[in-house]
C-alpha positions as CSV (number, residue, x, y, z in Angstrom):
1,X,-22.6,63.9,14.5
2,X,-19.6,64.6,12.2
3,X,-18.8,68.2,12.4
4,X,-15.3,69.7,10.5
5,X,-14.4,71.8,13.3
6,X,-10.9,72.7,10.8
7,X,-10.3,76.7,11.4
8,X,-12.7,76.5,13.8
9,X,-12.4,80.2,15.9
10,X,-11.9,78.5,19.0
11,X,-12.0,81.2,22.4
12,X,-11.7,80.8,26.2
13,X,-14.9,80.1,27.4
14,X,-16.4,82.3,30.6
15,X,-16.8,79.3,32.6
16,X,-12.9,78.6,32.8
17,X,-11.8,79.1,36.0
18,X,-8.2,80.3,35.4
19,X,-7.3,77.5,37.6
20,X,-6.0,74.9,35.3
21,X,-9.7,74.2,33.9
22,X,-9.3,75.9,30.7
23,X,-12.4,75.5,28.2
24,X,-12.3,76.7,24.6
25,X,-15.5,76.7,22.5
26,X,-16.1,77.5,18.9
27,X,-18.8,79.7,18.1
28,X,-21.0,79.7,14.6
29,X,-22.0,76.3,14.2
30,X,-25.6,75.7,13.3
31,X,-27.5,73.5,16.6
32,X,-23.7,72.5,18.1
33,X,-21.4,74.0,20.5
34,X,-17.8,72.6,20.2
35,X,-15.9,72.4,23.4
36,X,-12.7,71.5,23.7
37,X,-9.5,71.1,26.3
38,X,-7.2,74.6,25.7
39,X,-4.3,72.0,27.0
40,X,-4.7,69.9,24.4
41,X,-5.7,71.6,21.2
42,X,-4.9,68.6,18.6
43,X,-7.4,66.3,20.9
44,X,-10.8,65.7,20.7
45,X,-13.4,67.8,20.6
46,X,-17.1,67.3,22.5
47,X,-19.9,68.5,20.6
48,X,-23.0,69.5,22.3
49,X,-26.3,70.1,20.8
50,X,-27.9,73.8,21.0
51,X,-30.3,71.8,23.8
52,X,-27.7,69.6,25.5
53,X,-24.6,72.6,26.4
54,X,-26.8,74.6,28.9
55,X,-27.9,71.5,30.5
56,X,-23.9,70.1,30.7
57,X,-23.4,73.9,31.5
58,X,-25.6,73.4,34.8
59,X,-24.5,70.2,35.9
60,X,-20.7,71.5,35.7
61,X,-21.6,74.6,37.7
62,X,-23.5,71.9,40.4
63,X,-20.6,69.5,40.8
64,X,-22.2,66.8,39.3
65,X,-19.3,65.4,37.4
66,X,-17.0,65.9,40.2
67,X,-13.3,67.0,39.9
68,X,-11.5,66.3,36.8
């Protein structure tokens, strides 16, 4: 999936815990959610499908991934 995420409106997300685990995503792409590190903004960017982020949403909010 090649996505040009350049001036993408990137925002905290709500599921950043103020703790060090900062999340930005970019809203109004068609079928993707971009998520990205706020501590690294020139890095890479995941992108999910519309299906996939609720799913990785989940398995962040169960611990499934552990501590990163």
């Amino acid at each position: 999936m090649n996505v040009d995420l350049t001036g993408a409106p990137w925002r905290k997300s709500t599921y950043s815990n103020g703790q060090g685990g900062c999340v930005e995503v970019a809203d109004g792409y068609l079928d993707v959610m971009p998520v990205r590190d706020s501590k690294d903004p020139s890095g890479p960017a995941l992108l999910f499908s519309a299906d996939a982020f609720p799913a990785f949403v989940a398995g962040v909010e169960a611990g499934e991934f552990g501590t990163v």
